[in-house]
N, C-alpha and C positions, 0 to 999 in steps of 0.2 A: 446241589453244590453251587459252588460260585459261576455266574452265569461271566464268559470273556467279556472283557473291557475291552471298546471303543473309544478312543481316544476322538477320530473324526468325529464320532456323535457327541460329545461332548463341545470339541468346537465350533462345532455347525451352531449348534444349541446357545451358545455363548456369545455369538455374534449374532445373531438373528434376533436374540430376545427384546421383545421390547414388555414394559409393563405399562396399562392404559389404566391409567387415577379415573375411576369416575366423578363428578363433581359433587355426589352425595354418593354415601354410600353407608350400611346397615349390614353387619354381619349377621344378625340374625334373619333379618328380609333375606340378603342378594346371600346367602349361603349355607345357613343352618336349614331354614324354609324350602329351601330349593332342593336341598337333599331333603326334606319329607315329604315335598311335592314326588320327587323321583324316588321316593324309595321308602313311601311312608315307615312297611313294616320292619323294614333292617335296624340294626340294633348301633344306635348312635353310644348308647353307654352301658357297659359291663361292667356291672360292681359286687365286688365279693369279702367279705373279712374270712373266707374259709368256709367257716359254716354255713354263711346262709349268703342265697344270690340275691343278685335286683337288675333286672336288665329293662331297659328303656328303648324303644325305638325312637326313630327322628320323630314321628308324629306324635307319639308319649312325652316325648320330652318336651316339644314346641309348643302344649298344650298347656305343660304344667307349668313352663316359663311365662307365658303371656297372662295366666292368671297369678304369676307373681309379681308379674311386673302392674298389673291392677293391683293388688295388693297395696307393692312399695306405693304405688300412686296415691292411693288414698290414705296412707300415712305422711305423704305427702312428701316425698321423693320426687324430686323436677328434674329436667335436661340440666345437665353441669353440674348436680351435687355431687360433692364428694364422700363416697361410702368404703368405709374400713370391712374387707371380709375377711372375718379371722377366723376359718372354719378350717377342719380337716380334712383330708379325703372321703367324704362321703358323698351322695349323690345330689344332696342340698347345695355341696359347689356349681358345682354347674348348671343346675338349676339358676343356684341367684346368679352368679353370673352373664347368661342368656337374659333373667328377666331384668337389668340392673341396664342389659345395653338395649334392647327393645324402649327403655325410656330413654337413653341414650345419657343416661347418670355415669359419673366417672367413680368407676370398681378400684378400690387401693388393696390389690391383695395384700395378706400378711400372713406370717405364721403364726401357726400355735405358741408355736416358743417360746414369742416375744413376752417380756416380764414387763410390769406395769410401767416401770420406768419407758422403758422402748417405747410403749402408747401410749403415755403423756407427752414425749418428745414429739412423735405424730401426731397429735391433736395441737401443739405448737407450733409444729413448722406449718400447717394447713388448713385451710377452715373444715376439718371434715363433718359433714352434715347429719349423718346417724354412721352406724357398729353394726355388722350382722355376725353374730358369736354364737357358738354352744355354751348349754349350761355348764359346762366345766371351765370355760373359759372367762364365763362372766364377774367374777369374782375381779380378777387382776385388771378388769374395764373398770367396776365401779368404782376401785381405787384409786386409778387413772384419773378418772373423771375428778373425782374430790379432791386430789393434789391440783389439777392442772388448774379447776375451781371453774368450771362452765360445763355446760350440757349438752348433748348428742343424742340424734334417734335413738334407742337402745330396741334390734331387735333380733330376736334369740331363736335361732331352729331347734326345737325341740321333735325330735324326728321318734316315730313308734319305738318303744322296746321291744326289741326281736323275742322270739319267746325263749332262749335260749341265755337272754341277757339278765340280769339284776337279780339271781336266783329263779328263774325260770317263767317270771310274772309275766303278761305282755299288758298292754296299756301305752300309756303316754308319760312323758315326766310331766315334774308337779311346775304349774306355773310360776313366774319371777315377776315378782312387784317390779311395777316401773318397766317392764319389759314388754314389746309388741309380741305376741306368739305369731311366728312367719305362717306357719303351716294350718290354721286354724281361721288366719285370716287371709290366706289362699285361696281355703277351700273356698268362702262366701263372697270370692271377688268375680269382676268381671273382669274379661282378658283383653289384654292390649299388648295386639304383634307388634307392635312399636313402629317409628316412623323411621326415615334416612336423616341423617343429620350431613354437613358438608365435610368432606374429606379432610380437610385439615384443620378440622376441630377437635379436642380435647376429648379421648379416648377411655385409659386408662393411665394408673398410674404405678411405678414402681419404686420402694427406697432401695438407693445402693447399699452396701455395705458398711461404707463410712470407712474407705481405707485412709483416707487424708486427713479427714475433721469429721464433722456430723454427718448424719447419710443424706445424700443428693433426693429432690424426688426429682426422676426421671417421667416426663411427660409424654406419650407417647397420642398419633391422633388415630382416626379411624385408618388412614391411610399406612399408617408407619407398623402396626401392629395387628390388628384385625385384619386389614387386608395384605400385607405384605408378607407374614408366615404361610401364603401359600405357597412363598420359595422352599421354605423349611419342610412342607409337609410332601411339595412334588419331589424336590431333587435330593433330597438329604434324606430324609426317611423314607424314600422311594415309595409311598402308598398308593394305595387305589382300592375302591370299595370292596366290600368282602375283608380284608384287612379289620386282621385285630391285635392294637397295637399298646401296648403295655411301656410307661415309662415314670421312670422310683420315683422321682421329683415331688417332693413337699410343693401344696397347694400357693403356701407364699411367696416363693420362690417362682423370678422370671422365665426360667426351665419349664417350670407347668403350661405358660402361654404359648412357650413354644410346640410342648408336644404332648401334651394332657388335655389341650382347646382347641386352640386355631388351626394349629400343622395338618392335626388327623381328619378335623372336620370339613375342612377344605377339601378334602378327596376324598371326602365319604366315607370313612374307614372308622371302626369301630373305639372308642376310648375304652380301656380297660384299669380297672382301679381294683387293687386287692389294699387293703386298709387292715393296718395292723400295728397297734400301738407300741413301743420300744425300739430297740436298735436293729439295725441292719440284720438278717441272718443266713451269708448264702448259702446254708443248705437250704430254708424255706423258703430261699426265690427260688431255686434248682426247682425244687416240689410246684412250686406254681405255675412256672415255665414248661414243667411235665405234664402237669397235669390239666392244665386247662388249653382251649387251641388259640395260643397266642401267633401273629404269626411276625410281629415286626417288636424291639425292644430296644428300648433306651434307657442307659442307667452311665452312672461316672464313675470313674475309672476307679474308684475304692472298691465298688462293687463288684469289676472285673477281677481286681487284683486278690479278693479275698477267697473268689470263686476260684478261680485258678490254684491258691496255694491253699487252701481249706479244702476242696472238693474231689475225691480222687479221678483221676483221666477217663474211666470206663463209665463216670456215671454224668459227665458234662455230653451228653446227647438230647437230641431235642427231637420230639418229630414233626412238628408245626412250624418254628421256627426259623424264619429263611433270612434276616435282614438284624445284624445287630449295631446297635449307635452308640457310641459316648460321648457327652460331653460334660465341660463344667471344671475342668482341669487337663493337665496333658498327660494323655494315657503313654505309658513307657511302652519303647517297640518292642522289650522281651516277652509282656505281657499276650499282645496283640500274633506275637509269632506262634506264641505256646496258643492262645486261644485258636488261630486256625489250624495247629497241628493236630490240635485234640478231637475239635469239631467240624473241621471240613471250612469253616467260613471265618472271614473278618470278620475284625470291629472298624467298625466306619468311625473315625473320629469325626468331630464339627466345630468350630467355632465362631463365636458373635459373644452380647454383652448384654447384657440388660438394655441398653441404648440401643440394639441391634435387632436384626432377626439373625440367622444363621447367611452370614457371609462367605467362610471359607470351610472347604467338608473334603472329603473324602467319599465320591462316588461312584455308586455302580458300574458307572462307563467308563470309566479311567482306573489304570492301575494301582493298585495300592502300593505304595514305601510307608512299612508300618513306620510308625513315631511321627509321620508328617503330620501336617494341620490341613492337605489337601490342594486346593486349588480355589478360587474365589467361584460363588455361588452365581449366574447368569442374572443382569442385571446389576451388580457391583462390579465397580474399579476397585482393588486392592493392591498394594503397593508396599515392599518397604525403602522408608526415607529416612534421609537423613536429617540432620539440624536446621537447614538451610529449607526442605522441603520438595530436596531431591532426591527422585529413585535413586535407590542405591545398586552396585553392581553387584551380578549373584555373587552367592556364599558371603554376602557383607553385611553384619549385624546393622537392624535400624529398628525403626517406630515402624508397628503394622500401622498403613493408614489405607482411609475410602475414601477414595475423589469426589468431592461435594462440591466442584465447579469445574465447568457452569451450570451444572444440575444437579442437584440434591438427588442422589438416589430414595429410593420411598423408604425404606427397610428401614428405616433410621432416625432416632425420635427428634423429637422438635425442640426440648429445649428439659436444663435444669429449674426447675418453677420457683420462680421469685429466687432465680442465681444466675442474672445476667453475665458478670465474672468468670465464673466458673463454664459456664457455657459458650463462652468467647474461646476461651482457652484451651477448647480440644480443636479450635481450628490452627491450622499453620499452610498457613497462603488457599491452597485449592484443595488443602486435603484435610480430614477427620481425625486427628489422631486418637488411637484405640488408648492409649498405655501402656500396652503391653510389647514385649521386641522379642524379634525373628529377625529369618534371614532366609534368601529367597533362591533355590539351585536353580540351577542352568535349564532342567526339566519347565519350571514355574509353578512347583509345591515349594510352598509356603514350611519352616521346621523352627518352631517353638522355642523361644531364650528365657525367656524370663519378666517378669512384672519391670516397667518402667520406676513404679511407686513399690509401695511395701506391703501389698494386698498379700496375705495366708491364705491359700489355697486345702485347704482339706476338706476332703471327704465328700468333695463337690458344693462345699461350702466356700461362698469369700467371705477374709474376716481383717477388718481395719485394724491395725495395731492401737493406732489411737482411742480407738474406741475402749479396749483394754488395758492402755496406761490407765484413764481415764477413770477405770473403774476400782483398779488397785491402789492407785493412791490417794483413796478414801479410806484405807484402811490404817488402823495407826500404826502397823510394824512397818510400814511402805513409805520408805522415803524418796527415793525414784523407779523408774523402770523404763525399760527397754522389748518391747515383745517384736517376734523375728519368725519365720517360720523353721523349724527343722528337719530334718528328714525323718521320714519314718515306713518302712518298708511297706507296710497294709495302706495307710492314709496317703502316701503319698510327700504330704509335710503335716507336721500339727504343730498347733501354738506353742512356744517357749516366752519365757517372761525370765530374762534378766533382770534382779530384784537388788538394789541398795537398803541394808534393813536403818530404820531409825534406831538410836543407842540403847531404846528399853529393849529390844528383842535379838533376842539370838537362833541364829539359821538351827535348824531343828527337821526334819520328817513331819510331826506331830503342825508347825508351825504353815509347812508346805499344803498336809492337806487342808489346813483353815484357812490358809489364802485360793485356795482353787475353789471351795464350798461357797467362798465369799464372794466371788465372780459368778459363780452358778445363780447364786441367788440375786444379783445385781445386775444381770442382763441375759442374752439365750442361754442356756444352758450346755450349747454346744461352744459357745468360742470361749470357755475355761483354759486355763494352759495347762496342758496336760506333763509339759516341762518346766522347771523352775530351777534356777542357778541362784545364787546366792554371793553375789561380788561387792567388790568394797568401793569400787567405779566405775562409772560407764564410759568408755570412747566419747570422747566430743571434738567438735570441729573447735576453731579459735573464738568461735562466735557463740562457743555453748551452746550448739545443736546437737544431740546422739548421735553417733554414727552408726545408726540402724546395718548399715550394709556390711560394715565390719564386720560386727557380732553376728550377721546369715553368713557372709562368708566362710565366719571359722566354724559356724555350724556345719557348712558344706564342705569341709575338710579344703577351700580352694585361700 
């Protein structure tokens, strides 16, 4: 059961911390390595689609990494290229990942998702230098490439077919013209553990969501990322080796680095991946959570909410399971009360950003007030302020911000890449502003209001409204729009798109699902609006802006 909360050790803990930057530093050297030195044989990754296993220890994997990173090398992969990986949960992520920073090359994870358009936009906003893709994915690259009209590495994991897979064959897939085969040119390399490169050099990279205009790339260094999710993995997901920790998070999504990479490997604790292509299903997390010895899990709060009203009481027991997390949206306290009534334990909520590690959480040692955001994580200042870039007094709505003077805490990335602008503008005097607003009790838990801007929040996904005008009013019945998030009891909120039709078309069902098809096919296939209205005007200011916040409001009945 739930072990009391210390409140003392928590303070102690919070005032004492100090974090020491080294001046170089190598996560695979000074942390991956270090756990195979200490623990060769323990199992750094547990990977399963159901049927069949793959389990890797720290020295298995350290092995495979450093001869892929000879590999990337000799195709000629340097310190500071930038490499698209757009792979799925299989055991080849972290692989190239490992061998991608051993060269000390900057990793742009990405999803599967993304439609050729999304990867032509990335190869514009960036010089990226080569693609590591599946053959299923190859396809919507080489499209990319031919619109955007220039050239990239192109190299493709073609990983064994299980014997179980393509009608029972096993073998290898068949190779792709113009494509480097990773695994083949793996085996015949020589390995390189990689060197340290200096702490606040250029890392990895991530795109935002694009709630404002196009997606930000957020720049992250060795320091802010790689090293700084050891907060995430000690005090947030409370691990420690032996730990085997399982968390839902798509590979290209910033979630994965927190707790699919960095968080768990930093304490030595086992990554667990089950890989299963389509939607969510919580009966079959339930079955995976039963049936394998998970013992820590992180998943966002769609996934709690669906388990909870989908799953009947008597069968939400675990017996391995002792630590559960969510993040990626704000889990509701009804949720959070029914899950420890049913199961004996919380959900620990978290919070941070893509630009973040994990900030503020909800920990072991301190009490839980379900629906908070916790308390700020040892090593950050959190704060909320006002206009001016004053704390403000409890229970009084503001901007979450982190004091980045006279010290830049590490956890925190370095900059928007080639958006000086925009990267000036999350500062207001000494502090970071997050975006997002709260309001802070008299305890000093932090409790969740709502987006500064008009970022969609579902399903642990963020999704830029702009992004979604942008995409419907390419279509001809689309004369303007307005997209808003709305409520929705499972998701939490999903997409709505307030739609003005042009005079040839008339609002229709028939019409509704050709405008959602037509976003599926025009960008991820997740941020479709799953609602659509049909009005003769939009709200605007006097200046002919939308008045986004109107049309959420009256979706929130407020």
């Amino acid at each position: 059961m739930e072990q009391m909360p210390n409140m003392k050790d928590y303070w102690k803990e919070y005032r004492e911390f100090s974090f020491a930057v080294p001046e170089k530093f190598s996560f695979p050297l000074d942390v991956f390595d270090r756990w195979s030195a200490r623990l060769s044989n323990s199992l750094a990754l547990f990977w399963t689609d159901g049927e069949h296993e793959e389990k890797f220890t720290f020295d298995e994997l350290k092995v495979l990494s450093s001869k892929g990173a000879g590999a990337f090398e000799k195709m000629g992969i340097q310190k500071g290229d930038k490499v698209l990986v757009m792979l799925p949960s299989i055991p080849e992520w972290w692989e190239v990942m490992l061998a991608l920073m051993r060269l000390n090359a900057i990793p742009i994870p990405a999803t599967t998702l993304l439609t050729s358009k999304d990867i032509e936009y990335r190869l514009s906003a960036t010089d990226i230098k080569a693609i590591v893709a599946t053959d299923e994915d190859a396809p919507k690259i080489e499209d990319a490439l031919k619109a955007y009209g220039n050239t990239a590495l192109l190299i493709i994991i073609n990983p064994p077919i299980h014997p179980l897979a393509k009608g029972g064959e096993g073998g290898f897939y068949g190779e792709r013209q113009g494509w480097h085969d990773y695994i083949k040119e793996r085996e015949g390399a020589d390995s390189f553990e990689g060197e340290r490169a200096f702490s606040d050099e250029p890392a990895l990279i991530y795109f935002t969501s694009g709630t404002t205009g196009p997606p930000k790339l957020v720049l992250h260094t060795h320091a802010s990322y790689p090293l700084a999710h050891m907060l995430t993995g000690k005090y947030w997901l409370d691990l420690r080796p032996g730990d085997i920790h399982w968390n839902l998070s798509d590979t290209g999504w910033a979630k994965a680095a927190w707790s699919s990479f960095f968080g768990p490997w930093h304490m030595g604790a086992t990554v667990f991946s089950f890989y299963k292509k389509g939607k969510f299903h919580p009966s079959l997390t339930m079955e995976v959570l039963q049936k394998y010895p998970i013992t820590t899990f992180c998943g966002p709060p769609t996934a709690y909410r669906m388990m909870v009203k989908e799953i009947p009481a008597e069968r939400l027991n675990f017996k391995t399971v002792r630590h559960f997390v969510a993040a990626g949206e704000p889990l509701n306290r009804e949720i959070i009360e029914i899950w420890k009534e049913r199961t004996g334990r919380y959900i620990y909520d978290g919070y941070g950003q893509t630009e973040t590690v994990n900030v503020l959480a909800n920990f072991r040692c301190i009490s839980v007030k379900p629906g908070s955001m916790g308390m700020p994580v040892p090593g950050f200042v959190v704060d909320i302020i006002d206009e001016n870039g004053n704390p403000a007094p409890p229970d009084t709505e503001g901007d979450i911000a982190i004091k980045v003077k006279p010290e830049r805490p590490v956890g925190l990335f370095r900059e928007y890449l080639g958006n000086l602008e925009a990267t000036e503008k999350t500062v207001r005097g000494q502090w970071y502003i997050t975006g997002d607003r709260a309001y802070k009790d008299e305890d000093g838990y932090f409790w969740f209001v709502g987006r500064a801007d008009d970022v969609i929040l579902t399903s642990g996904y963020r999704i830029g409204p702009f992004e979604i005008e942008s995409v419907l009013i390419k279509h001809p019945a689309v004369k303007e729009s307005a997209v808003v998030a709305s409520p929705d009891e499972i998701r939490g909120e999903v997409v709505k798109a307030f739609i003005v039709l042009t005079q040839d078309y008339v609002s229709s069902d028939a019409l509704i699902k050709e405008l959602q098809e037509f976003v599926k096919k025009n960008t991820a296939p997740y941020k479709y609006p799953r609602k659509i209205e049909f009005v003769d005007d939009l709200p605007k200011t006097i200046s002919g802006k939308i008045k986004r916040k109107e049309l959420k409001l009256g979706e929130f009945g407020k």
